[in-house]
C-alpha positions as CSV (number, residue, x, y, z in Angstrom):
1,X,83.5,-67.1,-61.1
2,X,83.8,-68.3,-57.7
3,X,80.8,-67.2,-55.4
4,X,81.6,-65.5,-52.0
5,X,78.0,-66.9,-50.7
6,X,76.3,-69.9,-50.4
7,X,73.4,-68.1,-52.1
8,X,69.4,-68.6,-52.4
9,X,69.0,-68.6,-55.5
10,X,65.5,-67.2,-55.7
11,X,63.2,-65.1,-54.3
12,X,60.6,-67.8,-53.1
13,X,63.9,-69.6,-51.1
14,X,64.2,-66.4,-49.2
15,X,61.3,-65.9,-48.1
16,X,60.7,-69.7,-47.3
17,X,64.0,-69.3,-45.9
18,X,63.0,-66.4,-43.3
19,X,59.1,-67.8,-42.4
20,X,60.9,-70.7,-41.2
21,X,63.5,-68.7,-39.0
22,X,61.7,-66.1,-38.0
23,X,57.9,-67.2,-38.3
24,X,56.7,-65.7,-35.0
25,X,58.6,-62.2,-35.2
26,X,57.0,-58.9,-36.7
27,X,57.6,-58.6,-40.1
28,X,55.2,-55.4,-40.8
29,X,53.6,-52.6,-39.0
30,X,51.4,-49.8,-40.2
31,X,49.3,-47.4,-38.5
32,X,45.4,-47.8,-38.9
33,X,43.0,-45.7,-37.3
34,X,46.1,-43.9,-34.7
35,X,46.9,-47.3,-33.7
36,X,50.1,-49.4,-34.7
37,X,49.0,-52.9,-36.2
38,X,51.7,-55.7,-37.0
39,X,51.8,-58.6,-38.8
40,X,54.5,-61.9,-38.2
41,X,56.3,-63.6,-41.0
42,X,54.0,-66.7,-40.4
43,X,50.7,-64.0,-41.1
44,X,52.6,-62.2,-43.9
45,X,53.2,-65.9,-45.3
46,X,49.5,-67.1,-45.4
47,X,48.6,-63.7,-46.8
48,X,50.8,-64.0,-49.4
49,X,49.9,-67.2,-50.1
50,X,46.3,-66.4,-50.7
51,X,47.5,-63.3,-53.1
52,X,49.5,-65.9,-55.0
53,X,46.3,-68.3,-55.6
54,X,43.7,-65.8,-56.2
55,X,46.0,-64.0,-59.2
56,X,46.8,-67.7,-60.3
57,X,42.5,-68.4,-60.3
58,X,42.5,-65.4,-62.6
59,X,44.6,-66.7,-65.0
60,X,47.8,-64.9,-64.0
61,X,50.9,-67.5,-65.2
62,X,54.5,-67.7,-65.7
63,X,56.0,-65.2,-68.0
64,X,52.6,-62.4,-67.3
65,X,53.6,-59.3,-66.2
66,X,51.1,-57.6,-63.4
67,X,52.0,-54.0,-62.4
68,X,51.9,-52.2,-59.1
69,X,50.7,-48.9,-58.6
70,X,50.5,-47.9,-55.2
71,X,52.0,-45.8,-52.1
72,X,53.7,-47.8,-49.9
73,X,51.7,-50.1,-47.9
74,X,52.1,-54.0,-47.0
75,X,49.9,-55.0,-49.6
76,X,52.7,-54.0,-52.1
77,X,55.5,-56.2,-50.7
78,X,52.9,-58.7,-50.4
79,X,51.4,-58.9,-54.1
80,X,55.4,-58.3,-55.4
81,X,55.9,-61.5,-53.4
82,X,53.0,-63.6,-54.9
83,X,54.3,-62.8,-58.0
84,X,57.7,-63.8,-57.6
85,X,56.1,-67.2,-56.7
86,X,54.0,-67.5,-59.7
87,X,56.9,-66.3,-62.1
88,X,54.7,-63.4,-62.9
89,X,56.6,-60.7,-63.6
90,X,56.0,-57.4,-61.7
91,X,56.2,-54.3,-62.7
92,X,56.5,-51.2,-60.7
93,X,55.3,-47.7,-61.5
94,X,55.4,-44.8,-59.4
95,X,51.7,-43.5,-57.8
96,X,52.8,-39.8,-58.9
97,X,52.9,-40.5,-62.1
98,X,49.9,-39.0,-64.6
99,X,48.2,-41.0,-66.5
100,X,49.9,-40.7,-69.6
101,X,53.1,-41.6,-68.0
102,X,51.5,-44.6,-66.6
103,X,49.9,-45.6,-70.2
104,X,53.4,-45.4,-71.6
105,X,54.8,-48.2,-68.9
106,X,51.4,-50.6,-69.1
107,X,51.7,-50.8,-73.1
108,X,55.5,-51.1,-73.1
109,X,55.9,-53.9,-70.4
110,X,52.8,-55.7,-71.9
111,X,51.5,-55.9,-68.3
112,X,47.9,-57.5,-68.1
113,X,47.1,-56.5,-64.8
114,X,47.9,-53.9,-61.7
115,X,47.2,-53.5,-58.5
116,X,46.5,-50.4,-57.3
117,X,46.2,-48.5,-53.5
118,X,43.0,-46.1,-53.8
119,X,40.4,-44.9,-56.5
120,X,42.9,-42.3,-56.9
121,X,45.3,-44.5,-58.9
122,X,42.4,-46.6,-60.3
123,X,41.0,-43.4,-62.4
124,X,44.2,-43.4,-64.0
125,X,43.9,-46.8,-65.1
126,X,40.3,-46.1,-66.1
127,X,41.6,-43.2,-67.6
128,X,43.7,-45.5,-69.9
129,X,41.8,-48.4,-70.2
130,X,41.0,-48.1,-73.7
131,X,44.4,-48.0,-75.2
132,X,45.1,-51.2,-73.0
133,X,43.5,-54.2,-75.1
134,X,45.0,-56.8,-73.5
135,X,44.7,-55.6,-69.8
136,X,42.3,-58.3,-67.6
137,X,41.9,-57.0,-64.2
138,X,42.8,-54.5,-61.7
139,X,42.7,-55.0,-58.1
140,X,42.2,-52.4,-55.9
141,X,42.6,-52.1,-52.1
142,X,39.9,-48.8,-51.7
143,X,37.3,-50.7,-51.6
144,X,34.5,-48.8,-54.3
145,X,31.8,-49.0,-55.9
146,X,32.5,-50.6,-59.0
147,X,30.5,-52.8,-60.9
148,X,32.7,-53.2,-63.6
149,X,33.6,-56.8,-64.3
150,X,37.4,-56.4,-64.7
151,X,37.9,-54.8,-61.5
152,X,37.8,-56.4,-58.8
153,X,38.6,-55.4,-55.0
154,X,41.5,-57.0,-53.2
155,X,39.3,-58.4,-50.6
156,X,37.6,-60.6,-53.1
157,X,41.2,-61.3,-54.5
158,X,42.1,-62.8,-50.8
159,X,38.8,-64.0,-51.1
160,X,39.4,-66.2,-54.3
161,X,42.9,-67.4,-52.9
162,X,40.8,-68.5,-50.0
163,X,38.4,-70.4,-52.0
164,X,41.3,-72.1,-53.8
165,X,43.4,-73.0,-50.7
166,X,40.5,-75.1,-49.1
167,X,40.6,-77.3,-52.3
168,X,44.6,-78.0,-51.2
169,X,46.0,-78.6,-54.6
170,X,48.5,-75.5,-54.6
171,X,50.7,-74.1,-52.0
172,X,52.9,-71.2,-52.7
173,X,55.5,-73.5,-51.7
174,X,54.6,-75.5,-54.7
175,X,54.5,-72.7,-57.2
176,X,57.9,-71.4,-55.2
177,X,59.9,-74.5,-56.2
178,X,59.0,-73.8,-59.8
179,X,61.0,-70.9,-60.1
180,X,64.7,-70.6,-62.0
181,X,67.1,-68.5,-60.7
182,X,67.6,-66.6,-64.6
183,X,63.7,-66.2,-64.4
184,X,62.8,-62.5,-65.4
185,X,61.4,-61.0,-61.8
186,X,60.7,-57.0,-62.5
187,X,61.0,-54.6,-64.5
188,X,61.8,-51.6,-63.1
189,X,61.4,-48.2,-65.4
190,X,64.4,-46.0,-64.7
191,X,62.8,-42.7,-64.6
192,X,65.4,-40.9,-66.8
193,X,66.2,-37.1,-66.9
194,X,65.1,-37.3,-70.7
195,X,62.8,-39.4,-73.0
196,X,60.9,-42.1,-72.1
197,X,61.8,-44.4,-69.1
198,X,63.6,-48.0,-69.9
199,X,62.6,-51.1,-68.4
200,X,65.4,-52.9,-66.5
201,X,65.1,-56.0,-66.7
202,X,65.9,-58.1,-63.0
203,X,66.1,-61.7,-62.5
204,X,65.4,-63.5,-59.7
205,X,68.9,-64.2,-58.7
206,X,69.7,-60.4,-59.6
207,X,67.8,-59.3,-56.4
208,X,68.5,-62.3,-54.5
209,X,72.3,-62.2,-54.3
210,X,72.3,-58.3,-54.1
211,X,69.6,-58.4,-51.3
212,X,72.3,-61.0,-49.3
213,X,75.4,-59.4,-50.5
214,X,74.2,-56.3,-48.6
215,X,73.1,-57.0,-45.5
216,X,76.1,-59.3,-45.0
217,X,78.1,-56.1,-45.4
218,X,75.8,-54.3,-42.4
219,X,75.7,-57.6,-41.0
220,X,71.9,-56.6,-39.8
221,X,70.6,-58.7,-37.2
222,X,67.2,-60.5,-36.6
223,X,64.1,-58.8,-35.2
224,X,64.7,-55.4,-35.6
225,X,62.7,-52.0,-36.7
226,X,63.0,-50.5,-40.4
227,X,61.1,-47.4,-41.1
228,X,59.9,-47.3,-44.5
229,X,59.2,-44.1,-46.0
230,X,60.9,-44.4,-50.0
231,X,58.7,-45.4,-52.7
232,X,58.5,-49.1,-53.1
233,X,59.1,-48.8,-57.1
234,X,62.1,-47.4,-56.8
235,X,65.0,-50.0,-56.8
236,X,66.6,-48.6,-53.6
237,X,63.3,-49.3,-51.5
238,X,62.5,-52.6,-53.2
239,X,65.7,-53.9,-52.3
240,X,65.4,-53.0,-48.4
241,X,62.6,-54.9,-48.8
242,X,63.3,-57.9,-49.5
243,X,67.0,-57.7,-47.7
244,X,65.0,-56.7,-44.7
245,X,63.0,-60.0,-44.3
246,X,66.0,-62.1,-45.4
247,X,67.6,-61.0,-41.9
248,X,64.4,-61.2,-40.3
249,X,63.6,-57.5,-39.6
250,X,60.1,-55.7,-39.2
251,X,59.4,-52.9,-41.7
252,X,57.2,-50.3,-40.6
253,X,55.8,-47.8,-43.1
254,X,55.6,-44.5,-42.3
255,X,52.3,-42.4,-43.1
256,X,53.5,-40.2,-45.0
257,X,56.5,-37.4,-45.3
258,X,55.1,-35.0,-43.1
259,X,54.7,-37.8,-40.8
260,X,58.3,-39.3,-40.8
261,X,59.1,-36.9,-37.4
262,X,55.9,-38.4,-35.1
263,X,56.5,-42.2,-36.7
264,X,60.2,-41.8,-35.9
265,X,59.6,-40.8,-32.3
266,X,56.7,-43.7,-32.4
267,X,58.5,-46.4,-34.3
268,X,62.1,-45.6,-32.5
269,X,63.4,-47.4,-35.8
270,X,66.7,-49.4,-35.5
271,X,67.4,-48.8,-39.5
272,X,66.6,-46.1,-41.7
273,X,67.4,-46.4,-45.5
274,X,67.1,-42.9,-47.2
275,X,68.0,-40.5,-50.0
276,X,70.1,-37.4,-48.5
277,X,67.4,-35.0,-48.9
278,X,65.8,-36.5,-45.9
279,X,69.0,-35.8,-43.4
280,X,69.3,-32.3,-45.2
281,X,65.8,-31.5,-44.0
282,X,66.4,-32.8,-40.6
283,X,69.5,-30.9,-40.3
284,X,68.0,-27.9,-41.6
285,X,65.1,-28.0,-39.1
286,X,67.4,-28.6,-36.2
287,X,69.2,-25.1,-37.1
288,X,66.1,-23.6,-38.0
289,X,64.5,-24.1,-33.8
290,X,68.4,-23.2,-32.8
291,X,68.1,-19.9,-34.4
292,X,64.6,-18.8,-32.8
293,X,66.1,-19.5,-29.5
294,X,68.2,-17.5,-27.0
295,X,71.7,-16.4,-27.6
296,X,72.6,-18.8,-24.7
297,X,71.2,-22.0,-26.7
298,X,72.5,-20.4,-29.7
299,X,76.1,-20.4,-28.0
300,X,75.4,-24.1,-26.1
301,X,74.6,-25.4,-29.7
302,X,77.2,-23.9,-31.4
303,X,80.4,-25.0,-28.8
304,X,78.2,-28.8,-28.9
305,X,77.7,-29.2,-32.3
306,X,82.0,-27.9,-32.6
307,X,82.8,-30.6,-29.8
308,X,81.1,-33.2,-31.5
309,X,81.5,-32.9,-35.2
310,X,85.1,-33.1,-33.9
311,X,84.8,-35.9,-31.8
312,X,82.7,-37.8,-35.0
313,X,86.1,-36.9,-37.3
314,X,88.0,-38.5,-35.1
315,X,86.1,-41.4,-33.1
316,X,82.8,-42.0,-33.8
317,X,82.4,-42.9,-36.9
318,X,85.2,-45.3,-36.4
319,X,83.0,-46.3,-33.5
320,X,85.8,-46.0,-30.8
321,X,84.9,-44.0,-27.8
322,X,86.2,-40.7,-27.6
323,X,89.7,-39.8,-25.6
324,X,92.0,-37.0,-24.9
325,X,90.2,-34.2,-24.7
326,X,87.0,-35.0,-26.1
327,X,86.7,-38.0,-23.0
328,X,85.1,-34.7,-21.0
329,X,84.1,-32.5,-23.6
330,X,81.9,-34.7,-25.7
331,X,79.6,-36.3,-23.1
332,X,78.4,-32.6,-22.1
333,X,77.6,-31.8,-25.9
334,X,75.9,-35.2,-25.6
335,X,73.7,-34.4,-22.9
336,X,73.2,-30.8,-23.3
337,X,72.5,-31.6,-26.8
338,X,72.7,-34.2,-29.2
339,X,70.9,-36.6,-26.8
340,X,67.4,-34.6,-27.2
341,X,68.4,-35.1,-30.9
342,X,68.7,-38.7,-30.9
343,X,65.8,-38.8,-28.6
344,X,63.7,-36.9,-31.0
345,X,64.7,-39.5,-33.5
346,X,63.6,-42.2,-31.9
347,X,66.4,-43.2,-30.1
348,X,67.8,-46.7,-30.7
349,X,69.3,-46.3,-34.1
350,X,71.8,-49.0,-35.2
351,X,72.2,-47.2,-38.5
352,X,71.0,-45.2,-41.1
353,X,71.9,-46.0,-44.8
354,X,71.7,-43.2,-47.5
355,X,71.9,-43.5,-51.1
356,X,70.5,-42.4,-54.8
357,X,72.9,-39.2,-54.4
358,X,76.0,-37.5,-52.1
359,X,75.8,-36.8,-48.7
360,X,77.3,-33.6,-47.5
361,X,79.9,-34.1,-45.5
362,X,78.8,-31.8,-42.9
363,X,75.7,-33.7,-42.7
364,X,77.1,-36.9,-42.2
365,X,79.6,-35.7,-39.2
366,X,76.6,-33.8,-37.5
367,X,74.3,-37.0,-37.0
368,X,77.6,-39.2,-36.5
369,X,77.4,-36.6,-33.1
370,X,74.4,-37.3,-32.2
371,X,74.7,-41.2,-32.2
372,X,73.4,-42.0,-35.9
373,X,76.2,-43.0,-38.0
374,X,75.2,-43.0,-41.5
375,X,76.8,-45.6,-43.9
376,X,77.0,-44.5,-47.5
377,X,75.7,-47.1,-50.5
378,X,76.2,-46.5,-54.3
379,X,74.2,-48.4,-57.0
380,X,71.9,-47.7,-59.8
381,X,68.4,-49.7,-61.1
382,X,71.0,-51.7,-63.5
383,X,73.0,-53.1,-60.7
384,X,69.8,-54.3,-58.6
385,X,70.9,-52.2,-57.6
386,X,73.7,-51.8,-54.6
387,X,77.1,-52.3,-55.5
388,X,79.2,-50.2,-53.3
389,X,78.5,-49.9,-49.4
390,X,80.3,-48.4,-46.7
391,X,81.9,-51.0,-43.7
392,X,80.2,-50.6,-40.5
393,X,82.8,-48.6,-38.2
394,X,84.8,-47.7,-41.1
395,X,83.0,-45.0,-42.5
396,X,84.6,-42.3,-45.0
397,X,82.2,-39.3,-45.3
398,X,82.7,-38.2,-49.2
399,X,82.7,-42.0,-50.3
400,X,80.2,-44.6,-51.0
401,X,81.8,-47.6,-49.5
402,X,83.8,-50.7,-51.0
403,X,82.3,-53.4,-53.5
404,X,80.1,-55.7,-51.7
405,X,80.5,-58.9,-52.2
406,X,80.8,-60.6,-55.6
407,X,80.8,-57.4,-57.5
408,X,83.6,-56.0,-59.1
409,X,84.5,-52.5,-60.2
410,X,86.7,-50.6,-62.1
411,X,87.6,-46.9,-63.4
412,X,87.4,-46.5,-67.6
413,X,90.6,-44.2,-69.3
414,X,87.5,-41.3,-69.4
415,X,86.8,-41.9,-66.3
416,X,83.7,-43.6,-66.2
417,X,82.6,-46.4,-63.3
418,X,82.2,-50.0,-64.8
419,X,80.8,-52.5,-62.6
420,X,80.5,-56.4,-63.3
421,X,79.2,-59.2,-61.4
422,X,75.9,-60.4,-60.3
423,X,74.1,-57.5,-59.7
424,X,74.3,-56.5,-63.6
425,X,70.6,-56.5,-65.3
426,X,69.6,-58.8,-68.1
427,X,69.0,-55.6,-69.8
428,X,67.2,-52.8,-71.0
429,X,63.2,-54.7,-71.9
430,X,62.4,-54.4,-75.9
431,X,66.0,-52.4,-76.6
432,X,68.6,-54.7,-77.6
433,X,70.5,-51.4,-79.4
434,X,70.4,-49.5,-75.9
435,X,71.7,-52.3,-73.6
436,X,74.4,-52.9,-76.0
437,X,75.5,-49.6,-75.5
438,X,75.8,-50.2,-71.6
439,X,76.9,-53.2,-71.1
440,X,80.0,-54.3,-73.5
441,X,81.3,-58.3,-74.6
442,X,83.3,-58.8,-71.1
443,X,80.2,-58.2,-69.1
444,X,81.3,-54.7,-68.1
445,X,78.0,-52.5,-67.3
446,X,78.8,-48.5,-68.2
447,X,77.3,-46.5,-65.1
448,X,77.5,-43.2,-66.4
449,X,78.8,-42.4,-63.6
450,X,82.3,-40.4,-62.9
451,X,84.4,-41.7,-60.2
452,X,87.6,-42.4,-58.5
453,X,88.6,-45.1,-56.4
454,X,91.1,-44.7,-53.4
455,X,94.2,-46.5,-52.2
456,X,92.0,-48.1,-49.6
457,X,89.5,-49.2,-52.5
458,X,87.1,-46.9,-51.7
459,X,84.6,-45.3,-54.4
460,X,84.0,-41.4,-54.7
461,X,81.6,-40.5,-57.2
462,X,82.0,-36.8,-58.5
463,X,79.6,-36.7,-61.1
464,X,77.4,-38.1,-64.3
465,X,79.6,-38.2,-67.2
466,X,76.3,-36.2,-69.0
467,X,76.4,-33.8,-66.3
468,X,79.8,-32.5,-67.2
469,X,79.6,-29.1,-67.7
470,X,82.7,-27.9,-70.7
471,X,82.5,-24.2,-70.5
472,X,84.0,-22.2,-73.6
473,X,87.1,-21.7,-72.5
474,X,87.5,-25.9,-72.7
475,X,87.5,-26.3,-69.1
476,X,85.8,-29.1,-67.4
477,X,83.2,-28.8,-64.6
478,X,81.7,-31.2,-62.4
479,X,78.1,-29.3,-61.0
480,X,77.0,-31.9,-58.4
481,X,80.2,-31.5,-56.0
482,X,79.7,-28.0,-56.5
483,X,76.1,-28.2,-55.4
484,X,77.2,-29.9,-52.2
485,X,79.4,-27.2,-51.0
486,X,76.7,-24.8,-51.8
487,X,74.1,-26.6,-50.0
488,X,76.1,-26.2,-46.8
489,X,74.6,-22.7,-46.7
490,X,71.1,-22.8,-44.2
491,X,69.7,-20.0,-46.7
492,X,69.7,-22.8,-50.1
493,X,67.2,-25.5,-50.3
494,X,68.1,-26.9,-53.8
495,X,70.7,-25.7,-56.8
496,X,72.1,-26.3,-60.2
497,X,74.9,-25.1,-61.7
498,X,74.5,-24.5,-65.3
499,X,77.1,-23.4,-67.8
500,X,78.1,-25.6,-70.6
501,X,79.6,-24.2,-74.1
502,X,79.3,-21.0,-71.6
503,X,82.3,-18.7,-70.8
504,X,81.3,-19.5,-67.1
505,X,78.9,-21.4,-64.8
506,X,76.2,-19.8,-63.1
507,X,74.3,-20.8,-60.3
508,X,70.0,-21.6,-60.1
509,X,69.4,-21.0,-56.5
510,X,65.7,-22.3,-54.6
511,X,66.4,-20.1,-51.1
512,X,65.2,-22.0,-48.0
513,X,62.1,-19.9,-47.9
514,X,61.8,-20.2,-43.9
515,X,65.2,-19.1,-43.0
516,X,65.1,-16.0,-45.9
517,X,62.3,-14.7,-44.7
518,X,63.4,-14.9,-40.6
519,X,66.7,-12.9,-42.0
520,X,64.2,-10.4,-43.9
521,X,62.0,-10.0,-40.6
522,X,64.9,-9.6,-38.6
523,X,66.4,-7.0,-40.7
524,X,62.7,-5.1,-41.5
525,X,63.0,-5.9,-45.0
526,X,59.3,-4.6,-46.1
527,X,58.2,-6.4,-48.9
528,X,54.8,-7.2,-50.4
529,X,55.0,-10.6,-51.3
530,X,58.1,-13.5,-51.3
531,X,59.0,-13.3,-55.0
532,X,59.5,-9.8,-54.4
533,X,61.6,-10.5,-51.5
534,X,63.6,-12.3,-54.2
535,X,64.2,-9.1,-55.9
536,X,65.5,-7.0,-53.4
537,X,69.1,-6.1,-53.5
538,X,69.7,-6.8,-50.1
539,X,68.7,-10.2,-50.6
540,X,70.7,-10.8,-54.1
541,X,74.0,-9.5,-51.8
542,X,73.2,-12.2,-49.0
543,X,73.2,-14.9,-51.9
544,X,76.4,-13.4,-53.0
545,X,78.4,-13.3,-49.6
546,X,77.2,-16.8,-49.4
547,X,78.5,-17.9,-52.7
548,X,81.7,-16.1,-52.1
549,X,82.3,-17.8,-48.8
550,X,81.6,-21.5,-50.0
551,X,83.0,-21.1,-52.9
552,X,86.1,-20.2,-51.2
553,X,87.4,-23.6,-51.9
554,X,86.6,-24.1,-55.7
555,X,89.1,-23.5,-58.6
556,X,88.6,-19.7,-60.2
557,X,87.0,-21.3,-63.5
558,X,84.3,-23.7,-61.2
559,X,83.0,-20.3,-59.3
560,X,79.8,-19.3,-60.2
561,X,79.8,-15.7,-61.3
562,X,76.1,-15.0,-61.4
563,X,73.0,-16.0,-60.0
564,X,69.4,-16.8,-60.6
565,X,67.1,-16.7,-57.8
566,X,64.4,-19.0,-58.0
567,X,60.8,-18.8,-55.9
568,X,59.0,-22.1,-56.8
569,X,61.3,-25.5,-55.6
570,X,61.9,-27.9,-58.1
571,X,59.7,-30.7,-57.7
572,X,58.4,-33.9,-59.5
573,X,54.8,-32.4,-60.4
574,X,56.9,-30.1,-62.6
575,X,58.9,-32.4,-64.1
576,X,61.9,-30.9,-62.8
577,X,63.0,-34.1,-60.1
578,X,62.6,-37.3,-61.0
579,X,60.2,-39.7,-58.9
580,X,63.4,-40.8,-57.0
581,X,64.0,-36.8,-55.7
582,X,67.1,-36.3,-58.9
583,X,67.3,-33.1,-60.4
584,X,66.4,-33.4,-64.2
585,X,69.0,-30.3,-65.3
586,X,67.9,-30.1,-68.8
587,X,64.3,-29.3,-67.6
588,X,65.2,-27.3,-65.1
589,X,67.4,-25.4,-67.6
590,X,64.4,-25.2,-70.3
591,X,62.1,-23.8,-67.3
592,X,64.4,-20.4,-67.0
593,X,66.2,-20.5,-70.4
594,X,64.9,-16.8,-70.9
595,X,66.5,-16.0,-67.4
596,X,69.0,-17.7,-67.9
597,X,70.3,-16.3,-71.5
598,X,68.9,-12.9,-70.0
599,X,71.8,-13.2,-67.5
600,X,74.8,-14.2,-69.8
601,X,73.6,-11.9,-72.6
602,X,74.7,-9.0,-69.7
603,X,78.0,-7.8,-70.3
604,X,79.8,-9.4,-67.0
605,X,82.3,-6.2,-66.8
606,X,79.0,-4.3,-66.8
């Protein structure tokens, strides 16, 4: 196969790569103590460096594998870095998982170490220590008090690299230039929506390629602002990461969540890489301060937000300035309102980048008005994991791009996505039978995924193929396209249609709580507390005329007939969304099987 690159090969050639390019520009920022505090490529080097020798003085070689458990910080970039010089294998495991969860990933990956952020994540570890023989050392950045001998604090870890660096034996340029190209790198635990996670197993020139196949696509330029706010163990993130120094760019964490609105305005990012739930909650809290306000800003917003979802269909996302009509119309939305929008946002976005699941449509056109155009990207933990991105300036709301470069694609008889190239895992860690099963003698790696590919080559994914809902009646149903439409409505934060081997699908509705309970008090719905709101028949008829009205555009045997409404949102400390924010249906389903069965076992003519 010929390449489309001149690719480094590894990890370490990257990075040596960009410290020599861009040495003096930021490469991270976080906020300690209400102040922003960067570090350059040249500091992030030396640090990284020291990380490499002090885990190397511990005894940490080739072929190890060294786990990190830890919120997003620079520490984590910085220790997955070291070991990619070493040819220690990381592995990465999400802070919210318990204990048990964590246990299951240590023993499995044979990892005989971890970093950790704070005591928090370090009692877990404690917590599982005993079943964890061969475990040496854990490095935590909380400083503690801990006096026992196989923890040790990551100061003394710099420490240690310190100590070894003044003997000048050992550079991590010289462990660097020991690393292969097929060397395992991670191993990254696809979090699964049932059973135990697999480890996927990436090489070095896995997440090399990919990370310089996809910013060649949005062609990102030097010494510019990233706002990091996804977990660094999941594959989307990790891969921002290392893209992001590649094209010498300065990644700036956010503090958390509820922070992402102050550290936008703070950070005025130039890139944003997120999962669609983040623009959905935007969106939703834009609408939310529009409907407390006057009827006059109502009616502004409304006529704006008309003007310039048209003017995105038709010019900006194509990035052509707008003409005809809209040469007038749109620069008054933009100034009465989309620019406090963008301003709000920060201001000097390039881009924003969604993936991990759809983006509504809707979505996409609204912040395409305000100035953020939002390229779609497509790729699972397999694939390294992007495969599909959407072209700057050719943006097709509804797809996920075009094969970046050196990837190929391809739509099975059934239906299902294939994807081959260099993106494709080694395979599942310790389950030969399993990878088998995904990835077949040409090379051909079985996403799971249902799609279709247009005339212009672009992909549109409508669903997993274990998603597919058969009702009784043998008709097929795919929920998730379903569950866009849906979530169009300001008065549904999440949603699952459920309904297979059923005579019909019905929908599991989690109301926006905020906006339910404004329409209650605006109406004088008395009510004692919010899950008796849910009961009231007013409310169930609101849910119903919403349903009827989005569902407008669905075929008779997709429309959900009934529905459930649900108080608590599904969330990942219930087991009902995955670490990466995707809904696990067969939990979800398990949770309300009584309500659920309650519901079909009513007679529908009833």
């Amino acid at each position: 196969m010929k390449l489309s690159l001149n690719y480094l090969e590894t990890i370490p050639e990257m990075f040596a790569y960009s410290c020599d390019k861009y040495g003096d520009l930021v490469r991270f920022g976080e906020k300690k103590d209400g102040e922003w505090k960067t570090l350059t490529f040249n500091e992030t080097r030396d640090i990284v460096e020291k990380i490499a020798l002090g885990l190397n003085a511990l005894g940490y070689k080739h072929g190890d594998k060294f786990a990190i458990q830890s919120e997003n910080c620079k520490e984590w970039t910085m220790t997955d870095l070291a070991c990619a010089h070493l040819g220690v294998v990381s592995v990465a495991i999400y802070p919210t998982l318990p204990a048990n969860q964590v246990n299951y990933i240590m023993e499995n990956s044979g990892a005989i170490g971890v970093f950790v952020s704070d005591q928090v994540q370090l009692a877990k570890i404690k917590e599982i220590k005993n079943d964890l023989p061969d475990l040496k050392y854990a490095v935590c950045l909380e400083e503690g008090q801990d006096d026992e001998d196989w923890i040790i604090s990551y100061s003394d870890l710099i420490k240690k690299g310190e100590e070894v660096k003044a003997i000048g034996k050992q550079t991590l340029e010289s462990f660097g230039k020991k690393i292969k190209k097929d060397d395992l790198w991670t191993l990254i635990y696809t979090s699964g929506t049932t059973g135990n996670p697999k480890g996927v197993m990436l090489s070095q020139f896995n997440i090399s390629s990919n990370a310089q196949s996809a910013m060649e696509r949005i062609k990102i330029p030097a010494d510019v602002r990233f706002l990091s706010f996804l977990p660094l163990s999941h594959s989307f993130e990790r891969i921002v990461s290392h893209g992001s120094y590649y094209c010498g760019a300065g990644v700036y964490f956010a503090e958390s969540l509820d922070k992402i609105a102050d550290n936008l305005k703070e950070v005025k990012p130039h890139y944003m890489f997120s999962v669609p739930r983040i623009f959905e909650k935007v969106y939703a809290k834009i609408h939310a301060g529009i409907a407390e306000g006057s009827n006059l800003k109502k009616k502004i917003f409304a006529w704006a937000k008309k003007v310039g979802e048209e003017a995105a269909h038709k010019y900006l996302v194509f990035e052509k300035r707008p003409r005809g009509k809209y040469a007038i119309s749109y620069p008054i939305a933009k100034a009465l309102v989309f620019n406090k929008i963008s301003k709000a946002l920060g201001g000097e976005f390039i881009y924003a980048v969604s993936g991990g699941a759809p983006l509504a449509e809707h979505i996409g056109y609204f912040f395409s008005a305000a100035g953020i155009n939002i390229l779609e990207g497509f790729g699972l933990t397999e694939t390294s994991p992007v495969t599909h991105l959407t072209p700057p300036g050719k943006i097709k709301f509804g797809y996920v791009g075009l094969p970046i470069l050196d990837v190929e694609c391809m739509i099975a008889p059934d239906g299902e996505l294939l994807i081959r190239g260099l993106c494709v895992m080694q395979g599942y860690y310790k389950n030969p039978i399993e990878t088998k099963e995904v990835i077949d003698e040409n090379g051909w790696f079985h996403t799971g995924d249902i799609g279709m590919i247009d005339e212009e080559g672009y992909l549109k994914i409508t669903d997993r193929k274990k998603n597919i809902i058969v009702t009784a009646g043998g008709k097929n149903i795919a929920p998730a396209p379903i569950e866009n439409v849906m979530l169009e409505s300001k008065y549904i934060e999440q949603v699952v249609i459920v309904g297979d081997r059923r005579k019909y699908p019905i929908a599991l509705i989690v109301p926006a709580r905020d906006e339910l309970e404004n329409w209650a008090q605006e109406r004088a719905i008395v009510y004692s507390n919010y899950y008796a709101l849910l009961g009231n028949q007013e409310v169930y008829a609101l849910f119903e005329s919403e349903l009827e009205e989005f569902q407008n555009r669905l075929a008779r045997f997709e429309k959900s007939k009934k529905i459930l409404l649900i108080g608590d949102p599904f969330t990942i400390e219930n087991e009902e969304l995955t670490p990466s924010l995707k809904v696990r249906r067969r939990k979800v389903e398990e949770h309300y099987k009584k309500q659920i069965d309650a519901l079909y076992a009513v007679d529908d003519d009833s």
